[in-house]
N, C-alpha and C positions, 0 to 999 in steps of 0.2 A: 543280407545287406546288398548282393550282389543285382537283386530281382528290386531292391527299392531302389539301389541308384540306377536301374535301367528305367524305373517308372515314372523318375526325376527326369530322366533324359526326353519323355515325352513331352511330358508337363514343362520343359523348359523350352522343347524343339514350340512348343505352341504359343510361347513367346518371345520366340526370336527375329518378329516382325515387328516387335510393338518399338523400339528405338530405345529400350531400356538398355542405360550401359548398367553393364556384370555378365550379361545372358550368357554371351561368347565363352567368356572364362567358368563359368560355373557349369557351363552344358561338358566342355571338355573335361573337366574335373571330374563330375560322375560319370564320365567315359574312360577315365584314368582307373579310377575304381571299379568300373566294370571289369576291365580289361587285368587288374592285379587282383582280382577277391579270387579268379578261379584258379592263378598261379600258386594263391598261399593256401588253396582248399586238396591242389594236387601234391603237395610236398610229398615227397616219399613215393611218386608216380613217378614225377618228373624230374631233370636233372634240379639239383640245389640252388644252384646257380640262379634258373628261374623261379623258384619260388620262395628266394631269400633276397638276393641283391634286385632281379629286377622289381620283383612284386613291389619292395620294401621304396623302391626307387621311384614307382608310380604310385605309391601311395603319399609317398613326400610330394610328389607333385602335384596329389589332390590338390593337398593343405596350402601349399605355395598361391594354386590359381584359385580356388576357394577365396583365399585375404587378395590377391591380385582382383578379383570380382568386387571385392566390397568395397576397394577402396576405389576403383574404377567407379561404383554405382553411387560414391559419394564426392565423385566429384575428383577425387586425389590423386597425385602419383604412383605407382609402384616402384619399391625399393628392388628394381631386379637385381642389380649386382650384388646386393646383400641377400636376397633370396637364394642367386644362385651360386654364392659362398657358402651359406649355410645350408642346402640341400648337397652341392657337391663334397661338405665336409661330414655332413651324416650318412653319406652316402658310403664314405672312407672307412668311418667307424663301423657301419654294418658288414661290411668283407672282410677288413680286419680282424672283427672276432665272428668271421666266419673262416675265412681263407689260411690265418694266424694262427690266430687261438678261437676255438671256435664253442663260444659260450651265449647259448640264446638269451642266460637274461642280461646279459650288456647290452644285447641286439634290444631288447626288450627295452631297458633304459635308456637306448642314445635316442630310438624311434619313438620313444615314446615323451621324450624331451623335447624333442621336435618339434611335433604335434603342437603338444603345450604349447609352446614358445608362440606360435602363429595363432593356434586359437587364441590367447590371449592379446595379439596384438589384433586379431579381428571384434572382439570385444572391444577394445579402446577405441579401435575403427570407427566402429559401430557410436559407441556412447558420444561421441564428438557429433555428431549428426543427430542426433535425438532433438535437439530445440528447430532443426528447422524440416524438418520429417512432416509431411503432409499428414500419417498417422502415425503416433508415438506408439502404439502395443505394437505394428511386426515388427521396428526396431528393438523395442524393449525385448521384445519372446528371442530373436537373433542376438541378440546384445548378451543377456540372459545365458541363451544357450549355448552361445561361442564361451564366456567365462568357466560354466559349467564342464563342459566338453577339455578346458583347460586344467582343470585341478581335477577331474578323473582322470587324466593322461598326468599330472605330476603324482600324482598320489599311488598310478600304477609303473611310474618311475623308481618310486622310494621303493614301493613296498618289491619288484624286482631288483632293484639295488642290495636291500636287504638278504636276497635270497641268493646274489650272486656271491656273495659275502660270506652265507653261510648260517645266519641269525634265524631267517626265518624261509619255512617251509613253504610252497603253496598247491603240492599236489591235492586234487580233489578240493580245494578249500572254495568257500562260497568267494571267497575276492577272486578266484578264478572265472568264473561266470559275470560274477560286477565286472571287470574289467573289461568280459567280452563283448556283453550289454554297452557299454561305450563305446568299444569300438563301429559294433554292429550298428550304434545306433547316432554316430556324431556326426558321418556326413548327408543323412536323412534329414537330421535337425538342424540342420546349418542352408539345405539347398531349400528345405521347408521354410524358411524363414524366409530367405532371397526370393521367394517366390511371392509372399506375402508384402516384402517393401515392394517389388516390383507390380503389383497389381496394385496397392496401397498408389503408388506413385501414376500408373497407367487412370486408375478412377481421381484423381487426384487434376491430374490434366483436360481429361474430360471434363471432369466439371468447370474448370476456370474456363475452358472453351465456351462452355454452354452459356456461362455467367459475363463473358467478357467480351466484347467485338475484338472481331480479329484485326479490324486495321489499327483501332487506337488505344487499345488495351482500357478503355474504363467500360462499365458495366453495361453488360447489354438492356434493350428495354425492359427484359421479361423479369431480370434479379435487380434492375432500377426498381420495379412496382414493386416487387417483391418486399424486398428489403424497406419502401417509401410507408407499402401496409403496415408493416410490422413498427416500423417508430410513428407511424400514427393511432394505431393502436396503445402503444406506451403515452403517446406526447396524452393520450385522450382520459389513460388511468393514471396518470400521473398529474395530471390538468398543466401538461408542462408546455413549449414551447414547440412548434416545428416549423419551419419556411423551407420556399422552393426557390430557386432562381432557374427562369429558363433563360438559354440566349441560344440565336444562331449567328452565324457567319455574316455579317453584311456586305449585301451582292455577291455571294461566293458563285454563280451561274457566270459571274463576270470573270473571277481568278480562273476557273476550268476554260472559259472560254477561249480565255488570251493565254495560258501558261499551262494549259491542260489538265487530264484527271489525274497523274500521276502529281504535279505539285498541289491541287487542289489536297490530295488524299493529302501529303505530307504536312500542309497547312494545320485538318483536322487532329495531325497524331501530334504537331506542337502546342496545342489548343489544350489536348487534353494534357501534354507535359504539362505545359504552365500554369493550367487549373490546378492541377496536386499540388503545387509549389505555392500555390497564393492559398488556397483553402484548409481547414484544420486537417488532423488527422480521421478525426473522427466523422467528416463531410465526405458524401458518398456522389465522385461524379457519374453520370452513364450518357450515353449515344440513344438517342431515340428514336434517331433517322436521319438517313441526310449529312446535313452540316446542323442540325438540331442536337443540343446538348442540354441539361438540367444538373443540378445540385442541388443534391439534400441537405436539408442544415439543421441537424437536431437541437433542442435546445437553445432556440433559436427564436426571439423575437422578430417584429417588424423594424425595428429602429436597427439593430445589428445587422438583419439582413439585409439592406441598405447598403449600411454600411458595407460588409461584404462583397454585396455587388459592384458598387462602384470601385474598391480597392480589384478584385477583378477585372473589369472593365481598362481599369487606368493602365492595368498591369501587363493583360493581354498588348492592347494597343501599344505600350512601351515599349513590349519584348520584340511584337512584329517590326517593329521600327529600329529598335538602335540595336538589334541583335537577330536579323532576319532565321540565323539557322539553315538547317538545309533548305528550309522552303524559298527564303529569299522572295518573299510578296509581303507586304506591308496590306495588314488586316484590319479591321475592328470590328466587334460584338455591341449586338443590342441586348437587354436582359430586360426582362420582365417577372416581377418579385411577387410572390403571395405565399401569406403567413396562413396558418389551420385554423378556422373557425371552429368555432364549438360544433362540434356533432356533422364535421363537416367533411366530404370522403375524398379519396387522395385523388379522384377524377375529377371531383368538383374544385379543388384547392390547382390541378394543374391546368384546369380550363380558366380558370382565372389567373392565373402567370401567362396562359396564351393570348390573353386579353390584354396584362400589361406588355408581352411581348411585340402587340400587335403596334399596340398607340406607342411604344418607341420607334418603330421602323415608321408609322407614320410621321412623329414629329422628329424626323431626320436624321434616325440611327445614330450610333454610337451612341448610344447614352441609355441610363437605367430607368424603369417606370413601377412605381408599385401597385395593384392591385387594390380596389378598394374591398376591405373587410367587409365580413358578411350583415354587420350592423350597418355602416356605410352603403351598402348597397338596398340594404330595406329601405333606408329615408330615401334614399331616390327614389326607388319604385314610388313611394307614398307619395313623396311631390311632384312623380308623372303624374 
């Protein structure tokens, strides 16, 4: 155990840059455990003292920072005065029936009650976080494990209980080995696990990076397409629906000019506020450059998106005016609308929202224009 939580301590030393909270508390934990597995391996070398009270004393303080880690990496408090009641009271009990009466399987039962008690509450820990967890298996496998780890620590409670009693024997017996197998093996599987939400969580941020602009949190251009292929692939096997609204900023060169880039930036991050708020949940905004914005609108005719837009439009221009926000510049958007023609690709469907975006900013901004459909634009070619 002693040589797996040293090889924890690497694997955790290697990410203690990444800004994951728990790292701090779980690296000292298998430093804990480092530091008491060679006190309880010397018994009988070395004075009692160290390799019962303190061994026993930094192994409670695995478990203490172990649940102090999980619940840090979820976000929650730490109960320390209740930690360090309950560790400085098992602490009592171990010298007790060392220093008193000196009986190891009560040592065995208070220590091993212990244990339990916090692996079970890092299980709970753990299961409260499962629905918003970027990936649900390291939770479940830690969640899982921490329970596990709890009822082989009660169950090597009873069955020394039992023997302290008198009932039952356990020299040489196979639950002598099971119990050590848990021991040997619960703070491996528990910093295994932490290591697992911690990269879970690490590729988790990466990707929303990659997927999101970083000044205005909606999608960047490249998971805008992304995401536009894939519902027009469906809108096309399904012969369903899909519309684009593009809009930009009108004369946004003008807000940076007079009020600078830093209110200009803050203008685009209320734009994309107020978009989420007027749009369904299931309409996808993204950033496509600039002060250029689009909205995907699955399911989605021309007559709704329309409608849409101009609910948009009225809305942005509302919010900029009687509720300026930190930008404090009164805005308005031009938008330019086009629905998917049959057999028609998402470059040609967004090159025709740039067309209606264009003949809005021509006929005098603020206002919505839609796209003539792909049948609409054949008869005109024909009566060129």
């Amino acid at each position: 155990m002693m040589s797996l939580s040293i090889m924890m301590l690497f694997v955790l030393h290697s990410l203690s840059h990444s800004d994951a909270r728990g790292i701090r508390e779980w690296t000292i934990a298998n430093g804990l455990a480092a530091l008491a597995l060679p006190l309880v391996a010397a018994r009988g070398i070395i004075p009692d003292w160290l390799s019962i009270e303190v061994s026993n004393l930094l192994l409670m303080g695995t478990s203490a920072l172990m649940l102090a880690g999980f619940r840090r990496h979820a976000g929650l408090g730490t109960p320390w005065p209740a930690l360090g009641a309950g560790t400085a009271a098992g602490f009592a009990l171990v010298a007790g029936f060392h220093l008193v009466v000196d009986s190891m399987a009560i040592r065995v039962v208070v220590t091993s009650t212990y244990h339990a008690v916090l692996a079970l509450a890092m299980g709970v820990t753990l299961r409260r976080t499962m629905a918003s967890a970027p990936r649900r298996y390291p939770v479940r496998f830690t969640t899982w494990s921490a329970f596990a780890v709890a009822a082989g620590m009660l169950a090597r409670a009873v069955v020394y209980g039992l023997r302290a009693s008198g009932v039952l024997r356990l020299d040489d017996s196979p639950l002598t080995i099971f119990f050590f197998s848990i021991g040997t093996l619960a703070l491996p599987m528990l910093t295994l696990g932490a290591v697992m939400m911690t990269n879970a969580g690490i590729i988790a941020r990466a990707t929303y990076a990659a997927d999101h602009d970083h000044l205005t949190g909606a999608c960047s251009r490249r998971a805008f397409f992304a995401l536009a292929e894939r519902e027009r692939a469906r809108a096309q096997r399904r012969r369903g629906a899909l519309s684009l609204l593009l809009f930009d900023v009108d004369h946004f060169k003008r807000i940076n000019d007079s009020y600078g880039h830093a209110t200009g930036d803050r203008v685009l991050a209320e734009i994309v506020l107020h978009t989420r708020s007027v749009v369904r949940a299931i309409d996808v905004c993204g950033r496509l450059g600039g002060e250029e914005f689009a909205v995907l609108l699955p399911d989605t005719g021309e007559g709704m998106a329309m409608q849409a837009a101009e609910r948009l439009r009225a809305a942005l221009e509302r919010a900029s005016r009687a509720a300026p926000g930190s930008a404090g510049v009164p805005y308005t958007v031009s938008i330019g609308v086009a629905t998917l023609a049959p057999g028609e690709t998402v470059a040609a469907m967004l090159s025709r929202a740039d067309q209606a975006l264009y003949a809005a900013k021509a006929g005098g901004r603020n206002t919505v224009v839609a796209a003539p459909s792909g049948a609409e634009r054949l008869r005109e070619a024909s009566a060129g």
